[in-house]
C-alpha positions in Angstrom: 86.8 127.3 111.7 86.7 123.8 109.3 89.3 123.2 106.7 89.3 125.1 103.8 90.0 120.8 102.5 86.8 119.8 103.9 85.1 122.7 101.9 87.1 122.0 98.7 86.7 118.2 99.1 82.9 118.6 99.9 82.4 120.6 96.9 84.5 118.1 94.6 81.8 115.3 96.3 79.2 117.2 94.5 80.0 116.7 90.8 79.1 113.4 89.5 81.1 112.2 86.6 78.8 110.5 83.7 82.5 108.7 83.2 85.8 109.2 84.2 88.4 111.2 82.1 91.2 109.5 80.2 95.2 111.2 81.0 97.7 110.5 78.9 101.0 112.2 79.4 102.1 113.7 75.9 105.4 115.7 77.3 107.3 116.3 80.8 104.4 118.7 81.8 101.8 118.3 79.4 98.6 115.9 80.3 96.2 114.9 77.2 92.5 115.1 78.2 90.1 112.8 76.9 86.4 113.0 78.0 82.9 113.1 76.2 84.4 112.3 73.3 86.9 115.5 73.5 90.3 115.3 73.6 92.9 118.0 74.5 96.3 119.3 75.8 96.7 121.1 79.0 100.4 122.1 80.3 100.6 121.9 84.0 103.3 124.1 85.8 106.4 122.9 87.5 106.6 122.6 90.8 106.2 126.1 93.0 110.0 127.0 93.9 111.1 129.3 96.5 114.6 130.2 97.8 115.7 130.9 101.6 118.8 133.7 101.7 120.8 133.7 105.0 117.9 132.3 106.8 119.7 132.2 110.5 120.4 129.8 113.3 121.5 129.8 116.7 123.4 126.8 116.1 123.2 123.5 114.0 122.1 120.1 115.7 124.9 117.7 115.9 124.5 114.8 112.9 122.1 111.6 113.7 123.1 109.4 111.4 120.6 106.9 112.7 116.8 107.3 112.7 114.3 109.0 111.0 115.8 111.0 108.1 113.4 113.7 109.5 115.0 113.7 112.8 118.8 113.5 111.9 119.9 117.6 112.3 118.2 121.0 112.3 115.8 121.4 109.9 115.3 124.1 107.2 111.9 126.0 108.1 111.0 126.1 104.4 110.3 122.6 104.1 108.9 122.2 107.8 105.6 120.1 108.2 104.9 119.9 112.1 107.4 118.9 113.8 109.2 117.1 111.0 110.4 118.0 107.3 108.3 117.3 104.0 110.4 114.6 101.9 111.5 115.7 98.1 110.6 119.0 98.7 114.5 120.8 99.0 116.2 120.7 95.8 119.6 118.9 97.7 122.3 120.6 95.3 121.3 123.8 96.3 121.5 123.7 100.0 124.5 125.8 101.3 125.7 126.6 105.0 127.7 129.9 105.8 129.1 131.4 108.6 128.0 134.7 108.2 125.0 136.7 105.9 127.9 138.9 105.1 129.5 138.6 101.4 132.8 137.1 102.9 131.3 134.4 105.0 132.8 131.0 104.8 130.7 127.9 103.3 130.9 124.6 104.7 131.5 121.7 103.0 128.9 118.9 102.6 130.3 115.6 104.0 133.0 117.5 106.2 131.7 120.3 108.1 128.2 119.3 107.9 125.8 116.0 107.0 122.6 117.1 104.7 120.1 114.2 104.3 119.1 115.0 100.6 115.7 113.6 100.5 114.5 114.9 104.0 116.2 117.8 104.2 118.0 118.3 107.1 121.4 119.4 108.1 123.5 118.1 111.0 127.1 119.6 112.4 129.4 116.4 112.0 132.2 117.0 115.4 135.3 116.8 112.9 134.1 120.0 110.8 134.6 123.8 110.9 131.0 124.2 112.6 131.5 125.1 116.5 128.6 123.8 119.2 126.2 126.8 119.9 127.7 128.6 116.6 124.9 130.7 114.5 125.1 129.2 110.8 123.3 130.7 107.4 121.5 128.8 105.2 120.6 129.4 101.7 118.6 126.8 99.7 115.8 126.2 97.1 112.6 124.0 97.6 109.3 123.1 96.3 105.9 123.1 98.2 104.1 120.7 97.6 100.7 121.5 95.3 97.2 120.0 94.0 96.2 121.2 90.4 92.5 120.4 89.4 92.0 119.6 85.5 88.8 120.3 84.8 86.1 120.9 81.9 84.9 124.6 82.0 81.5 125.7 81.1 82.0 125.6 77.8 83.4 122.5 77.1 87.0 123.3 77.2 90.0 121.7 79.4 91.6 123.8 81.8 94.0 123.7 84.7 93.0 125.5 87.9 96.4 125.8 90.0 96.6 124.4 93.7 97.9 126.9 96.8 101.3 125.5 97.8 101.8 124.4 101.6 104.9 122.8 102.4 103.0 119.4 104.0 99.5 119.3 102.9 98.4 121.7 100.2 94.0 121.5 99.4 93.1 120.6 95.8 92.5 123.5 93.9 89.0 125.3 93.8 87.0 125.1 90.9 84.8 128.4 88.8 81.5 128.3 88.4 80.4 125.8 85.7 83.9 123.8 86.0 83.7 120.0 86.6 86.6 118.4 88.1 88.2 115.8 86.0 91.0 115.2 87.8 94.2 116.3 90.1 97.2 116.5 89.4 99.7 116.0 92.5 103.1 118.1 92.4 104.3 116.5 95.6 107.7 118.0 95.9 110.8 119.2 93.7 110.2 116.7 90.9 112.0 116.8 87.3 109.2 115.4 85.7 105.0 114.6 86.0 104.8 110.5 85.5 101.4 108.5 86.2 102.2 108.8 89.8 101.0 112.4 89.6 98.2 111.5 87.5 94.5 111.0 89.9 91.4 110.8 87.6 88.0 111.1 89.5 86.8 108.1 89.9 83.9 108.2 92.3 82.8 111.2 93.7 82.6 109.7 97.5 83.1 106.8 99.3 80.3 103.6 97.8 77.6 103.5 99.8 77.5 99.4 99.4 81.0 99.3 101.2 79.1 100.9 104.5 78.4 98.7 107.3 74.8 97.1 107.0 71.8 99.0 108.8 71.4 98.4 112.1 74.7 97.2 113.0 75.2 99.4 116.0 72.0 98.3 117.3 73.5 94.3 117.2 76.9 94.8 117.9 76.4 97.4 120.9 73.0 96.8 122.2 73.7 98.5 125.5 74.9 101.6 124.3 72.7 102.0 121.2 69.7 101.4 123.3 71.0 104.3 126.1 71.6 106.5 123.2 68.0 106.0 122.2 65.9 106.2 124.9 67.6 109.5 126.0 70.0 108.2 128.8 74.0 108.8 129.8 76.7 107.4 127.9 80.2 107.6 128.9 82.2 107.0 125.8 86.3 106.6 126.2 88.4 107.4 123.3 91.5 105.2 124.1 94.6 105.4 121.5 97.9 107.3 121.0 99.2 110.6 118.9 96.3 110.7 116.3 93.8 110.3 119.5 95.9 113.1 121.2 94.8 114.8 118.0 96.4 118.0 119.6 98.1 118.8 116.1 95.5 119.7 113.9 94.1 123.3 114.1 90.7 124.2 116.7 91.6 120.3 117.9 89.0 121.0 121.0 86.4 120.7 117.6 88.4 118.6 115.5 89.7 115.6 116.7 88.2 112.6 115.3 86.5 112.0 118.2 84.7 115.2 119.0 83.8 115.5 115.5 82.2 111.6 116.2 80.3 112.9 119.1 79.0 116.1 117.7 77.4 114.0 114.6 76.7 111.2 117.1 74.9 114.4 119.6 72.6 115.0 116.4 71.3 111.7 115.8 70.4 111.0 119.4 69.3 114.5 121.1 67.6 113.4 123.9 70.9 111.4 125.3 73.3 112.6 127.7 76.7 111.7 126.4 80.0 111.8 128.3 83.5 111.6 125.9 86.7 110.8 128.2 89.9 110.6 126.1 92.7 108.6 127.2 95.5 108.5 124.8 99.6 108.6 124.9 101.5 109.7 121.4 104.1 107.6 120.2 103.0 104.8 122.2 100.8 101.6 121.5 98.9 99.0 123.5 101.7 97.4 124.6 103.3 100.2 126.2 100.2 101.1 128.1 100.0 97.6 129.5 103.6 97.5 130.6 102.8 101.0 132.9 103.3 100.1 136.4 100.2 101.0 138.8 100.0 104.8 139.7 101.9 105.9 136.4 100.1 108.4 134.2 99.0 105.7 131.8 98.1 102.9 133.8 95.8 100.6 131.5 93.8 99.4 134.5 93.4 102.9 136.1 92.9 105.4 133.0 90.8 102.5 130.5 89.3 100.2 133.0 88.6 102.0 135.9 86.4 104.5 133.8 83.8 101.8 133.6 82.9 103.6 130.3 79.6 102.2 128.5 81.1 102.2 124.8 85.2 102.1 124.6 86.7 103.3 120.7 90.1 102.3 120.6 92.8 103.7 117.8 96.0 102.5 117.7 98.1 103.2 114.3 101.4 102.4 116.3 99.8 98.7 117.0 100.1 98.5 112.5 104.0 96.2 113.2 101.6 93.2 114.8 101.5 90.4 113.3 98.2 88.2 113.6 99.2 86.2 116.4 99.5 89.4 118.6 96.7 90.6 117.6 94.5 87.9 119.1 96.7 87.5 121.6 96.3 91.0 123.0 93.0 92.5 121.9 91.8 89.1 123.2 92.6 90.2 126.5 91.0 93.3 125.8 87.8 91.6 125.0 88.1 89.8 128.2 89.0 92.5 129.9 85.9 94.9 128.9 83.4 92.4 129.2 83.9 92.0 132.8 83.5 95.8 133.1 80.3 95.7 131.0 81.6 98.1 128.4 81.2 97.5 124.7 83.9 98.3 122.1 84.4 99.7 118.8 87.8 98.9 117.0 88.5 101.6 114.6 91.3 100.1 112.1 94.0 102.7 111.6 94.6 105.3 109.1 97.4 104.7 106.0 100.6 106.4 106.8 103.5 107.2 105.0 103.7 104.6 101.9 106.7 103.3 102.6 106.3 102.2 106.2 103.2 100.3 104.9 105.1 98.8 102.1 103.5 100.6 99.3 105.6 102.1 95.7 102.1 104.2 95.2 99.7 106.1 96.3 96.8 104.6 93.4 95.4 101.3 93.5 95.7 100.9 96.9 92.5 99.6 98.0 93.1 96.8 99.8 95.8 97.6 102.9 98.6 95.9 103.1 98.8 95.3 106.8 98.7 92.5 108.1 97.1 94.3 111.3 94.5 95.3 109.7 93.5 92.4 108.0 93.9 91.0 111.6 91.6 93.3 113.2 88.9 92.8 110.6 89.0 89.2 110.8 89.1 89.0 114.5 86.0 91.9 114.6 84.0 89.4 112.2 84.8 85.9 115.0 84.0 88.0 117.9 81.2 90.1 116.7 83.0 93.2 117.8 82.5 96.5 115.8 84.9 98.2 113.6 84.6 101.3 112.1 86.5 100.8 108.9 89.0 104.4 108.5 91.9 102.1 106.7 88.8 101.3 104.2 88.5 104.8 103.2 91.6 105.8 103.1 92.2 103.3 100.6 89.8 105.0 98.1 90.3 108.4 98.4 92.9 107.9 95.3 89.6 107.4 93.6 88.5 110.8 94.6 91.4 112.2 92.8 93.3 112.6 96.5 96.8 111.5 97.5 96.2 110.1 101.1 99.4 111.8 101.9 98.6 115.1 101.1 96.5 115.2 104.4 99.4 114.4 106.8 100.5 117.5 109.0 103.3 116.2 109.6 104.4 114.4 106.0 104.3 111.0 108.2 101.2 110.2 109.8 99.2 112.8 111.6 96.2 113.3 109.6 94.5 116.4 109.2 90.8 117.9 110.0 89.7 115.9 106.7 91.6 112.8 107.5 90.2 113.0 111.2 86.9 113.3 109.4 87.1 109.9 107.7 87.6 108.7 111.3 84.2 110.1 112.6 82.4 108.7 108.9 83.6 105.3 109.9 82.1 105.6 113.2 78.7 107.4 112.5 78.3 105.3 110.0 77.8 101.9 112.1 74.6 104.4 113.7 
């Protein structure tokens, strides 16, 4: 079954904006509307809150104060995304942990009995406290999901809001009645006090430009071999080579849509007659230089599970390779170069997704066009001196703020596994060099 997002966001592709709407906040909630020469107010609710009551526990994880917030004691299921916790969403000074659900239960004490790490979420049992190992606890608490409001002009020329579903990681934007154009969204991501610019995403373009596609052809010049298998009808082994968004396990019917099944399906279409072979090697939480430090007959041995495939076309991902600097980058997916040309296989580098903003050094989640990285502006550059393909994903995730979407709304896990639409932009950037 596909994404209810890839529905919402395919149907959000098809309006065309004659120009973009101008926001202009006018009050904590309240968004002033200006397009085709109309202005008005719309009010946009606060953030969706629920409350938890004695929501149980067999125990509480001991305190880790070091690491990812995420990771540093139990976490509340309210505010769960994956298999980590959706930042900003609990409202901290509600958070209490009992010993009971019974009216005479005893609360713990913040900073005593327990550790809460107020922007994550999650609660740890600190050894000095009240809270025994293996000892059920309550928990009681408020929090927001998280939530995509649509602006849009209705049928009859008026501004309206349409409200977003809340989902504790990645919530779809809201859909749209018959006759409504989409202006804008509005991003409610978490338990915020107030809306500010942040929230604010004006359409902009309706899809990613057409002028910033690779030129025609390129497959055809920068793969030969492969390109000319998948035309006259022939076998083609393809290896997907990468780590946890390769794995691609997380996102729902994953045999369909992984970023590199949904690739081959589109890839199937445009060459019929060709027999095409996908092998996936990949390792979560891992990066190139872990698979290159695996010692012969371990699971991920880079000469015995990317090598000794002798694949015709290799597509490597590798968004935990994003800390390299340039140097590194030559240095290693030099020998990688090397490496497959003395097999005979041809590669495609896919440049990685954006991630949480902060781990890429970023304040927003607009005007982010260009990506920070210095990977990835090392990957592009040494693409371009070796004639090597790249299928440019960090390229459109860099616009989608244009389409009125927060790039983080698609991460399962409120870090950096993207969903069926963000594994979508994977496969765009690779059909699109066919």
């Amino acid at each position: 079954m596909k994404s209810s997002l890839i529905t919402n966001l395919a149907l959000l592709s098809m309006s065309i904006l004659a120009e973009p709407a101008q926001l202009k906040l006018t009050g904590d909630w309240e968004v002033e509307v200006t397009h085709g020469g109309k202005s008005g107010i719309v009010r946009i609710e606060q953030p969706s809150l629920f409350t938890a009551v004695n929501e149980q526990y067999p125990s509480l994880a001991d305190y880790k104060p070091n690491g990812g917030g995420w990771a540093r004691g139990t976490k509340p299921r309210g505010i769960q995304a994956q298999e980590c916790t959706t930042r900003f969403a609990l409202k901290a000074e509600t958070m209490k942990v009992k010993s009971s659900d019974q009216p005479d239960a005893i609360v713990y004490e913040n900073g005593k009995d327990y550790q809460l790490t107020p922007d994550w979420g999650t609660v740890g049992r600190l050894p000095d406290g009240r809270i025994k190992a293996g000892q059920p606890v309550y928990l009681d608490y408020t929090y927001a999901k998280l939530r995509i409001d649509a602006i849009v002009k209705t049928k009859d020329g008026l501004f309206a809001v349409r409200p977003g579903i809340p989902h504790q990681a990645n919530p779809s934007p809201a859909e749209l009645l018959d006759g409504d154009l989409r202006l804008a969204n509005i991003w409610i991501n978490g338990y915020i006090p107030k809306l500010t610019d942040e929230n604010l995403f004006p359409i902009l373009e309706t899809e990613f430009p057409k002028e910033l596609c690779p030129p025609p052809h390129i497959a055809e010049k920068l793969i030969p071999q492969t390109y000319a298998k998948l035309k006259n009808g022939e076998r083609v082994k393809i290896l997907a080579w990468g780590d946890s968004v390769t794995v691609g396990t997380f996102v729902p019917d994953w045999q369909h849509n992984r970023w590199q099944i949904q690739f081959l399906t589109r890839l199937q279409k445009l060459f019929p007659k060709a027999e095409i072979e996908l092998v996936t090697e990949a390792w979560g939480g891992r990066n190139t230089n872990t698979y290159l430090s695996q010692p012969p007959g371990a699971e991920h041995n880079y000469n015995e599970k990317v090598l000794a495939v002798k694949s015709d076309l290799i597509i490597s991902e590798f968004v935990n390779d994003a800390g390299y600097n340039e140097a590194t980058v030559y240095e290693r997916y030099g020998k990688f170069r090397d490496d497959f040309k003395a097999i005979g296989a041809e590669w495609i580098i896919l440049t990685p997704h954006y991630v949480r903003p902060d781990w890429m050094g970023l304040t927003t989640e607009k005007n982010i066009d260009n990506d920070p990285r210095i990977y990835v502006q090392a990957l592009r550059k040494f693409a371009s001196e070796n004639s090597i393909a790249l299928a440019d994903t960090s390229m459109r995730f860099g616009r989608l703020w244009r389409q009125g979407i927060p790039y983080s709304s698609l991460m399962m896990n409120a870090i950096n596994h993207p969903n069926v639409f963000g594994m979508k932009l994977f496969a765009d950037a690779l059909i699109d060099l066919f």
